[in-house]
PDB file as gemmi writes it, atoms N, CA and C in Angstrom:
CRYST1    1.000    1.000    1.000  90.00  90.00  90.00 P 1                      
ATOM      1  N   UNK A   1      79.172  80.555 -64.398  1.00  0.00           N  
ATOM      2  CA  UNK A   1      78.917  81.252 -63.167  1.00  0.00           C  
ATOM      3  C   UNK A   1      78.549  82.706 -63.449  1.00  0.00           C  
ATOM      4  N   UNK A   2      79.557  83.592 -64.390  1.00  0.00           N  
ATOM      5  CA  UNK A   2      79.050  84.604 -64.532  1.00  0.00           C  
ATOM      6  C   UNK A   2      77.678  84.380 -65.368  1.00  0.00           C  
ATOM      7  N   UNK A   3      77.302  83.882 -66.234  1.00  0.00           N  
ATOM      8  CA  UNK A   3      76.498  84.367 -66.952  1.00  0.00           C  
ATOM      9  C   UNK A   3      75.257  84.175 -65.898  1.00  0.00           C  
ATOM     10  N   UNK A   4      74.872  83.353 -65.396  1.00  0.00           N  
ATOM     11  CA  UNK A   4      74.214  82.968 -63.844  1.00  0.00           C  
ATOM     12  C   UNK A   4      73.719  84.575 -62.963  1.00  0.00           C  
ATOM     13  N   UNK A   5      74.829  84.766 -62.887  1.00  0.00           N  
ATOM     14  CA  UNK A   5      75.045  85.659 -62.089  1.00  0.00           C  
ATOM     15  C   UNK A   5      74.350  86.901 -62.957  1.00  0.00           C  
ATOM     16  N   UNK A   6      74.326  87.238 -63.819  1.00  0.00           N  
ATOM     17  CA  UNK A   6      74.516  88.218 -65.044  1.00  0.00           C  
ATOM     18  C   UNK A   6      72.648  88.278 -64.771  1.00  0.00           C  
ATOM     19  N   UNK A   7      72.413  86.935 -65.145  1.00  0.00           N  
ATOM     20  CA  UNK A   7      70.601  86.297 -65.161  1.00  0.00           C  
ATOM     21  C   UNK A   7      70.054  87.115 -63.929  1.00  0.00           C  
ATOM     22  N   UNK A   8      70.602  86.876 -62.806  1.00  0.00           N  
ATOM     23  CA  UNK A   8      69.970  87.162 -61.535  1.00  0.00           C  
ATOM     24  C   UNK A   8      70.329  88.991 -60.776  1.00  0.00           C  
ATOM     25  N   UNK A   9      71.133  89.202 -61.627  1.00  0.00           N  
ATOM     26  CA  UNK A   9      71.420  90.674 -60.932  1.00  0.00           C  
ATOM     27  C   UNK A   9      71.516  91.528 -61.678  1.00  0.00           C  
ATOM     28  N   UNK A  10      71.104  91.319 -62.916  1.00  0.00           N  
ATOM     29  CA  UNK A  10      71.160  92.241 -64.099  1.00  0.00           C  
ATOM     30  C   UNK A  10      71.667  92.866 -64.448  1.00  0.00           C  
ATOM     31  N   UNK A  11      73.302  92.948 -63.946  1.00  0.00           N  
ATOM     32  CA  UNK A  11      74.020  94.250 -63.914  1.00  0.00           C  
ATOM     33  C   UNK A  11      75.558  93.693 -63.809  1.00  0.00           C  
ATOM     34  N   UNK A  12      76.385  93.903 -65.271  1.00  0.00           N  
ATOM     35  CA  UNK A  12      77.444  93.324 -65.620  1.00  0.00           C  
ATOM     36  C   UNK A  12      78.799  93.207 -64.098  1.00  0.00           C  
ATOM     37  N   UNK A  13      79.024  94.522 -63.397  1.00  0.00           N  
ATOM     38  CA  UNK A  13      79.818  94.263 -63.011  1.00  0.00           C  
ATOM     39  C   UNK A  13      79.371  93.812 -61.549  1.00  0.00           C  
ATOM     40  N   UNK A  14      77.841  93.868 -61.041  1.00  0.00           N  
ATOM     41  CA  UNK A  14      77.341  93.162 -59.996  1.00  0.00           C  
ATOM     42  C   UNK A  14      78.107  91.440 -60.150  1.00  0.00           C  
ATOM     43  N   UNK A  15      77.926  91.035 -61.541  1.00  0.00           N  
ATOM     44  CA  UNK A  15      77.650  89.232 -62.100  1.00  0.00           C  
ATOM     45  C   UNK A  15      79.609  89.460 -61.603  1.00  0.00           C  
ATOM     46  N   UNK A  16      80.363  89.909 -62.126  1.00  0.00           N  
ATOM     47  CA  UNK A  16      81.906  89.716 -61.831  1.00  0.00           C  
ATOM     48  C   UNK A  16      81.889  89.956 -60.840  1.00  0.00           C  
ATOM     49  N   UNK A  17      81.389  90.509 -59.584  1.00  0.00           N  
ATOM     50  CA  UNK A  17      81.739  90.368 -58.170  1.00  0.00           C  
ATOM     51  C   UNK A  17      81.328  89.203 -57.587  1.00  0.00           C  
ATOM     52  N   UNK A  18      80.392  88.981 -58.341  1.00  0.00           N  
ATOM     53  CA  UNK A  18      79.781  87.398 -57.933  1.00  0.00           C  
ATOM     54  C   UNK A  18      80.610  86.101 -57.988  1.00  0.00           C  
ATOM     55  N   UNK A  19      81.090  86.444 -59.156  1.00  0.00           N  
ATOM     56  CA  UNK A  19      82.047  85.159 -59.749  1.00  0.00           C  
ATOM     57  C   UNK A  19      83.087  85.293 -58.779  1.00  0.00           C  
ATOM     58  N   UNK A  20      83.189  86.900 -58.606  1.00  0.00           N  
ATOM     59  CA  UNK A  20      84.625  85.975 -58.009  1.00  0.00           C  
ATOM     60  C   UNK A  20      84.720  85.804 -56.714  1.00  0.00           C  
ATOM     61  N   UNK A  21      83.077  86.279 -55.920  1.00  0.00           N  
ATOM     62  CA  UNK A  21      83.320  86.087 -54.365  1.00  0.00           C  
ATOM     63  C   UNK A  21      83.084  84.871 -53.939  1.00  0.00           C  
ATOM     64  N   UNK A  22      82.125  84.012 -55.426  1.00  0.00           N  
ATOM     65  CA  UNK A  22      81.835  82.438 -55.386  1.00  0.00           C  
ATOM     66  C   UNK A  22      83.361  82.057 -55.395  1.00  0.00           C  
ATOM     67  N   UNK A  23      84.078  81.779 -56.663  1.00  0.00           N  
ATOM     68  CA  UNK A  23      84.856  81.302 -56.428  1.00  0.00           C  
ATOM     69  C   UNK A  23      85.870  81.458 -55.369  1.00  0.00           C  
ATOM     70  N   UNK A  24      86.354  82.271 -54.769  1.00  0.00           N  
ATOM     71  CA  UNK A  24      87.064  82.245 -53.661  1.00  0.00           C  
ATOM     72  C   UNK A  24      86.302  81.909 -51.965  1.00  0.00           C  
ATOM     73  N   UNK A  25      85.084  81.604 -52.326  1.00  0.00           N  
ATOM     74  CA  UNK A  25      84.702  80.827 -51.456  1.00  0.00           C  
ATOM     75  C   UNK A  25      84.568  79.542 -51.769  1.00  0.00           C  
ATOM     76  N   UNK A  26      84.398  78.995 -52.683  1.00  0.00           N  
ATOM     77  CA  UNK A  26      84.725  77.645 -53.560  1.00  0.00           C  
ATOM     78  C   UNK A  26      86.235  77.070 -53.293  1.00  0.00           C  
ATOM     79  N   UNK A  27      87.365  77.848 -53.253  1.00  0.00           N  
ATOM     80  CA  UNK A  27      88.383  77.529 -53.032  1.00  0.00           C  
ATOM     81  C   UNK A  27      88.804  77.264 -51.457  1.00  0.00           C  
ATOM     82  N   UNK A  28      88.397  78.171 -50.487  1.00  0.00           N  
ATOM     83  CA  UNK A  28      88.253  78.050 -49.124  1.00  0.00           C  
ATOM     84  C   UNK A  28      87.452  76.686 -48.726  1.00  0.00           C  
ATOM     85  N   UNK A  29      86.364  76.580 -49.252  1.00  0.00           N  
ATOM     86  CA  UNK A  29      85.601  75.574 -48.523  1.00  0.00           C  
ATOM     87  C   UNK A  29      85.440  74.154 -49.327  1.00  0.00           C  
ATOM     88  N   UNK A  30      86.626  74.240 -50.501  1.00  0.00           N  
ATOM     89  CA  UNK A  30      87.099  72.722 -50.919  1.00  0.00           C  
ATOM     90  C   UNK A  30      86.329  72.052 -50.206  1.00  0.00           C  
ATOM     91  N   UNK A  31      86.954  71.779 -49.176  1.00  0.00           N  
ATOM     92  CA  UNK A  31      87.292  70.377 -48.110  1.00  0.00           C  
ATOM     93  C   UNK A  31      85.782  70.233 -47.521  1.00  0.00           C  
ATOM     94  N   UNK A  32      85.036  70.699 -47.858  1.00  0.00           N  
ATOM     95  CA  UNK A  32      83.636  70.999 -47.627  1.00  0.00           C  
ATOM     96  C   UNK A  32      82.577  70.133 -48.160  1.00  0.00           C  
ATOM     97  N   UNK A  33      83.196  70.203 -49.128  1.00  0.00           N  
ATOM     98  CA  UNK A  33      82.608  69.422 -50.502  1.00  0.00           C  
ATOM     99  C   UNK A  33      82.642  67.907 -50.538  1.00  0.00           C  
ATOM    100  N   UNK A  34      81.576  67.150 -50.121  1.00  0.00           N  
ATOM    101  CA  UNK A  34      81.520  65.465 -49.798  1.00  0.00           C  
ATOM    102  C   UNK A  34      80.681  65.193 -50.986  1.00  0.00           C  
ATOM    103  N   UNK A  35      80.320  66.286 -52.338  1.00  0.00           N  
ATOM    104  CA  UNK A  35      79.330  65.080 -53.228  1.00  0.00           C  
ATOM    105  C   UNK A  35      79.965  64.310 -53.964  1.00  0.00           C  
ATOM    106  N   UNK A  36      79.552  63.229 -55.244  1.00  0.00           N  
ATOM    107  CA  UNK A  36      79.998  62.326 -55.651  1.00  0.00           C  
ATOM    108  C   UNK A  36      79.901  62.536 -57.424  1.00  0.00           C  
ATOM    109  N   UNK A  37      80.090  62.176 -58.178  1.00  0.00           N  
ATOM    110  CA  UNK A  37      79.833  62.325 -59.357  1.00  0.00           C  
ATOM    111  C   UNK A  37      79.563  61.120 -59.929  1.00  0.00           C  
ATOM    112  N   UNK A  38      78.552  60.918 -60.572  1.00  0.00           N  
ATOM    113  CA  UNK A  38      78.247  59.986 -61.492  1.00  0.00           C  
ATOM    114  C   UNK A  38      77.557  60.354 -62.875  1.00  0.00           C  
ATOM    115  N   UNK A  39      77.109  58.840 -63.497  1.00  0.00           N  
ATOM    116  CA  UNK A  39      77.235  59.605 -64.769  1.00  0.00           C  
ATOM    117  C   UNK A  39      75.588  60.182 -65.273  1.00  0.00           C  
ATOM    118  N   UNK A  40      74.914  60.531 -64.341  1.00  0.00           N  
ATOM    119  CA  UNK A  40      73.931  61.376 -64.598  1.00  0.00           C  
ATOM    120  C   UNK A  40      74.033  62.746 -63.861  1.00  0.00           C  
ATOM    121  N   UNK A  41      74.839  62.843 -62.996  1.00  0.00           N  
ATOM    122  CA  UNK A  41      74.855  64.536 -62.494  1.00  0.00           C  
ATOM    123  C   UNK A  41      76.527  65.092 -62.076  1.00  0.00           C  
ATOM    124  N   UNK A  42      76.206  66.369 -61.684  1.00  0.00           N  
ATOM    125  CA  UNK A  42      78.015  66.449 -61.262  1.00  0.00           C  
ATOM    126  C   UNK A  42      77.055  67.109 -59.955  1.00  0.00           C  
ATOM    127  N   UNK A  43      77.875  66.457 -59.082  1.00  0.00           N  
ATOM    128  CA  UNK A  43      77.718  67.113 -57.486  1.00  0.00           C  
ATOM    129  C   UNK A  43      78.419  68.615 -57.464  1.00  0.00           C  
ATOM    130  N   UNK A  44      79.520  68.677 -57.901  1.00  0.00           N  
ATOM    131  CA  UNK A  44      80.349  69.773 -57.680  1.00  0.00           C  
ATOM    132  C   UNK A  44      80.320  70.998 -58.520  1.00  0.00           C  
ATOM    133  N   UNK A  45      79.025  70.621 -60.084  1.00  0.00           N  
ATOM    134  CA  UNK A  45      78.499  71.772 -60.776  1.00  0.00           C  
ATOM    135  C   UNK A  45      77.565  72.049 -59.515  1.00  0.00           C  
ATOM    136  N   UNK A  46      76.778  71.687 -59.244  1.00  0.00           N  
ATOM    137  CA  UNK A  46      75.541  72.168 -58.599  1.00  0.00           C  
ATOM    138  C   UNK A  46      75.525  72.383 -57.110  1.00  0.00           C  
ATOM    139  N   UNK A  47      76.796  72.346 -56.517  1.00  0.00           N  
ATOM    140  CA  UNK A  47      77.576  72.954 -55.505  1.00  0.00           C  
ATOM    141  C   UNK A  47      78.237  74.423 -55.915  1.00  0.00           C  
ATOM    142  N   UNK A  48      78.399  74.619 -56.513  1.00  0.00           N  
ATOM    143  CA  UNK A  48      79.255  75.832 -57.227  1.00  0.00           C  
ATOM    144  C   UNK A  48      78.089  76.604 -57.831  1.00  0.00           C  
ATOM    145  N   UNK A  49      77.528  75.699 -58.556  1.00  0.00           N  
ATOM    146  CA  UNK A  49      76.207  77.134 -58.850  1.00  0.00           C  
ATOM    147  C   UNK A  49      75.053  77.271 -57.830  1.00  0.00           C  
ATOM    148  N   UNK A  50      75.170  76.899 -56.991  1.00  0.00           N  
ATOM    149  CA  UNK A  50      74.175  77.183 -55.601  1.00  0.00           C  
ATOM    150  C   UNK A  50      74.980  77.803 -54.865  1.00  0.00           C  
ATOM    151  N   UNK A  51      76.363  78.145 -54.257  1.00  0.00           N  
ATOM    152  CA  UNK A  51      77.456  79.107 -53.778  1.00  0.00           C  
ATOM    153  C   UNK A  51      76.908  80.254 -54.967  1.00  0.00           C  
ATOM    154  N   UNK A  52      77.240  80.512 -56.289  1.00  0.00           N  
ATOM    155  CA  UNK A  52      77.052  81.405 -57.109  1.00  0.00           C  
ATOM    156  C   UNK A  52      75.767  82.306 -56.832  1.00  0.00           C  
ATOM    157  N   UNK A  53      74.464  81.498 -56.721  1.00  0.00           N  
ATOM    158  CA  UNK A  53      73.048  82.045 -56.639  1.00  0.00           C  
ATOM    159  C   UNK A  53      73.204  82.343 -55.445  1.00  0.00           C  
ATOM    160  N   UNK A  54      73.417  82.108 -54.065  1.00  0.00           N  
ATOM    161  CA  UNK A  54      73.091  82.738 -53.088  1.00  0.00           C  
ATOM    162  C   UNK A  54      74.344  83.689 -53.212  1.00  0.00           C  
ATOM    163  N   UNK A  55      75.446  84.091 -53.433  1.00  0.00           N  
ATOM    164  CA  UNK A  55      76.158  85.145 -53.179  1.00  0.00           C  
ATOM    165  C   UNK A  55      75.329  86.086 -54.252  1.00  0.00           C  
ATOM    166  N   UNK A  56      74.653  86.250 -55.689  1.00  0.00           N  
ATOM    167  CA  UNK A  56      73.943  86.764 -56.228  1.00  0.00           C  
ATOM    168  C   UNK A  56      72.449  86.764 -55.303  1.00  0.00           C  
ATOM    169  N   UNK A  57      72.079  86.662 -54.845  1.00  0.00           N  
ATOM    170  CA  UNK A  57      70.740  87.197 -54.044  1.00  0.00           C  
ATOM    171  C   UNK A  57      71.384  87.477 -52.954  1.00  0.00           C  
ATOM    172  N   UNK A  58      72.212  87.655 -52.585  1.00  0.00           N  
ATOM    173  CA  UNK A  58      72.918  88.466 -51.211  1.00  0.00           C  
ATOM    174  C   UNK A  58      73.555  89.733 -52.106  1.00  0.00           C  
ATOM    175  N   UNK A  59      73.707  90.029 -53.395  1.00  0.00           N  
ATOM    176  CA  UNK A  59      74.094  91.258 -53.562  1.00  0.00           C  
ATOM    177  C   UNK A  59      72.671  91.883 -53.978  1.00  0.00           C  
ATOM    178  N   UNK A  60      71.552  91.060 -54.540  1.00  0.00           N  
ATOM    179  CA  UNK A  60      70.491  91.875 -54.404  1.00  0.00           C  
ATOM    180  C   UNK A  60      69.531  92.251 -53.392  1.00  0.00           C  
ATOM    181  N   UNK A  61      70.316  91.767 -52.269  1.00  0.00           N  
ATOM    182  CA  UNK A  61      69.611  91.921 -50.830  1.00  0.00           C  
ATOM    183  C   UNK A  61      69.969  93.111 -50.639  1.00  0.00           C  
ATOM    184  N   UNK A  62      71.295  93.931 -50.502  1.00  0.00           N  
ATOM    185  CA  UNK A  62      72.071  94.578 -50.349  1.00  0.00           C  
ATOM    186  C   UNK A  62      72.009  95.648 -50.785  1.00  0.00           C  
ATOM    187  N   UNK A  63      71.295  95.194 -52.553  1.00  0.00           N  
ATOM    188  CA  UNK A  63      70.718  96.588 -53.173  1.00  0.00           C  
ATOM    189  C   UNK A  63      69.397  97.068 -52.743  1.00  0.00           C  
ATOM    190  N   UNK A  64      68.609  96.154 -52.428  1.00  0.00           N  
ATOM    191  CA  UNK A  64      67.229  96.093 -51.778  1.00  0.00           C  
ATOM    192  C   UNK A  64      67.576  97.290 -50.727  1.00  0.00           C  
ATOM    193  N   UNK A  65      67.967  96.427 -49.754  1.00  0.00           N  
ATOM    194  CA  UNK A  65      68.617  97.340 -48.550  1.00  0.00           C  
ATOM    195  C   UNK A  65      69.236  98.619 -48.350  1.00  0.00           C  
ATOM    196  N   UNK A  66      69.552  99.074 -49.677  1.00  0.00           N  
ATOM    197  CA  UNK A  66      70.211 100.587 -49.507  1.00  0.00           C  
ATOM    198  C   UNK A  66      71.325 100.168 -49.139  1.00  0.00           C  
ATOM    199  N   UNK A  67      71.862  99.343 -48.899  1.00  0.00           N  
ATOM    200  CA  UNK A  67      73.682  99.006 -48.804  1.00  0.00           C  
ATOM    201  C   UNK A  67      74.280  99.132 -49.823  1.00  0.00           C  
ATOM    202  N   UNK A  68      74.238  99.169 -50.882  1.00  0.00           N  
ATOM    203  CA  UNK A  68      74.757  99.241 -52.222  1.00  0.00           C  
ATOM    204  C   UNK A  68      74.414 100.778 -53.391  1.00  0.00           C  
ATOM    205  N   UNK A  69      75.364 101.245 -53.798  1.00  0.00           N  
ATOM    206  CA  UNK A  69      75.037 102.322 -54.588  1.00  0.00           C  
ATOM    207  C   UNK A  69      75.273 102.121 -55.638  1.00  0.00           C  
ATOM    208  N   UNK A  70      74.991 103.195 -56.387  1.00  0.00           N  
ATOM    209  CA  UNK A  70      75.747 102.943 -57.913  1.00  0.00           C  
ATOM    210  C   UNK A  70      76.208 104.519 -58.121  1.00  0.00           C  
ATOM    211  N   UNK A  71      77.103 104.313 -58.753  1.00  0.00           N  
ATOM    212  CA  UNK A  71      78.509 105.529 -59.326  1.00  0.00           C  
ATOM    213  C   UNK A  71      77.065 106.471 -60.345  1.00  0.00           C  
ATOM    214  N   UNK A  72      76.162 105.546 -60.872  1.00  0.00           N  
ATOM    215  CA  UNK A  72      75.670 105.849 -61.978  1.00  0.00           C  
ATOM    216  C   UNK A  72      74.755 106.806 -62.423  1.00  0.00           C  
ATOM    217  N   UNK A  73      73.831 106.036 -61.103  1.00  0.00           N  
ATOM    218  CA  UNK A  73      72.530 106.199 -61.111  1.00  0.00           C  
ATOM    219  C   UNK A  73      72.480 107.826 -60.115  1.00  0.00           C  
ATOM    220  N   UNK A  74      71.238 108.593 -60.252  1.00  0.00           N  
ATOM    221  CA  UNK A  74      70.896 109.914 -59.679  1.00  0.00           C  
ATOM    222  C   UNK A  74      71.078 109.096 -58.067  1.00  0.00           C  
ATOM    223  N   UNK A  75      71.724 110.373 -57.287  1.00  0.00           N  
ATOM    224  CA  UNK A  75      71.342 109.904 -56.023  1.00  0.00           C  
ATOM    225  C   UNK A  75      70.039 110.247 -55.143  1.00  0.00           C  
ATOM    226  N   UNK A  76      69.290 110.982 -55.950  1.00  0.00           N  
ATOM    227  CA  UNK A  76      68.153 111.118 -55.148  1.00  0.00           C  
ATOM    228  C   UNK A  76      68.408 112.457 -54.857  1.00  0.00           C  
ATOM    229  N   UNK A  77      69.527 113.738 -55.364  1.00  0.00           N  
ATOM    230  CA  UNK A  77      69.297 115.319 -54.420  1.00  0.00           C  
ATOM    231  C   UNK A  77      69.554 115.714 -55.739  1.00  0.00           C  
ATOM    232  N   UNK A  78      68.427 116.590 -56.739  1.00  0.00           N  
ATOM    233  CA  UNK A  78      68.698 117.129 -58.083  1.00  0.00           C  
ATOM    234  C   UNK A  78      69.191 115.896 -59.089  1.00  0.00           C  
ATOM    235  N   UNK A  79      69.225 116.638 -59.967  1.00  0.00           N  
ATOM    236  CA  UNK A  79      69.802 115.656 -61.087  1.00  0.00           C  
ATOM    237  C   UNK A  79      71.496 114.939 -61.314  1.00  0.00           C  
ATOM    238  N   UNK A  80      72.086 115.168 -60.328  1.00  0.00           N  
ATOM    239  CA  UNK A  80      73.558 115.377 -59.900  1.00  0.00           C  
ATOM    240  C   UNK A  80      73.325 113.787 -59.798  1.00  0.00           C  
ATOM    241  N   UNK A  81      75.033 112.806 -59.794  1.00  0.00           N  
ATOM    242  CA  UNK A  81      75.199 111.731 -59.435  1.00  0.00           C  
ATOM    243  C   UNK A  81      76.731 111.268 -58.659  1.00  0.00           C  
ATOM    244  N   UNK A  82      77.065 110.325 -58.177  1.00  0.00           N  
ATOM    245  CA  UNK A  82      78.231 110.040 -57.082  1.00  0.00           C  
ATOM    246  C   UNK A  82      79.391 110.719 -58.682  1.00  0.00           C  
ATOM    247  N   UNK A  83      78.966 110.200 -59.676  1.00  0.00           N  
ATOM    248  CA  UNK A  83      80.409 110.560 -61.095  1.00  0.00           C  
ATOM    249  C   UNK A  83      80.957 112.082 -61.427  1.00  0.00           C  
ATOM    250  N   UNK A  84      79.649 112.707 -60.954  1.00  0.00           N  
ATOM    251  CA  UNK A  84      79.625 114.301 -61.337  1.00  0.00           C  
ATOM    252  C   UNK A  84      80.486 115.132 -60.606  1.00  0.00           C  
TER     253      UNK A  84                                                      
END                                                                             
């Protein structure tokens, strides 16, 4: 999941918010979960990494959007940043 996550948002501690907002929605919506497993696929990998990818393109929506900052990066007034 993280590394998934890691792929799509490029940015280490973006991929750990991911993991863990998947999984605790993974845990909530158990009972949700009607696929089947057999012995060519797992329903419940590809339930879990489709929860994973859309909570990762909802945090890059977010960055898109100007909802999201970074500690890191210049904010845009001089060379100054949110750390300084």
């Amino acid at each position: 999941m993280y590394l998934g996550a890691l792929r799509l948002t490029r940015n280490p501690a973006d991929a750990e918010d991911v993991r863990q907002h998947a999984f605790l929605k993974v845990m909530t919506r158990l009972e949700q979960f009607s696929g089947m497993r057999d012995e060519n696929r797992d329903d419940l990998h590809a339930w879990v990494s489709r929860i994973a990818a859309n909570a990762s393109i909802d945090v890059l929506r977010k960055r898109r959007d100007g909802k999201l900052f970074s500690l890191e990066e210049p904010t845009g007034e001089g060379d100054e940043n949110a750390r300084d």
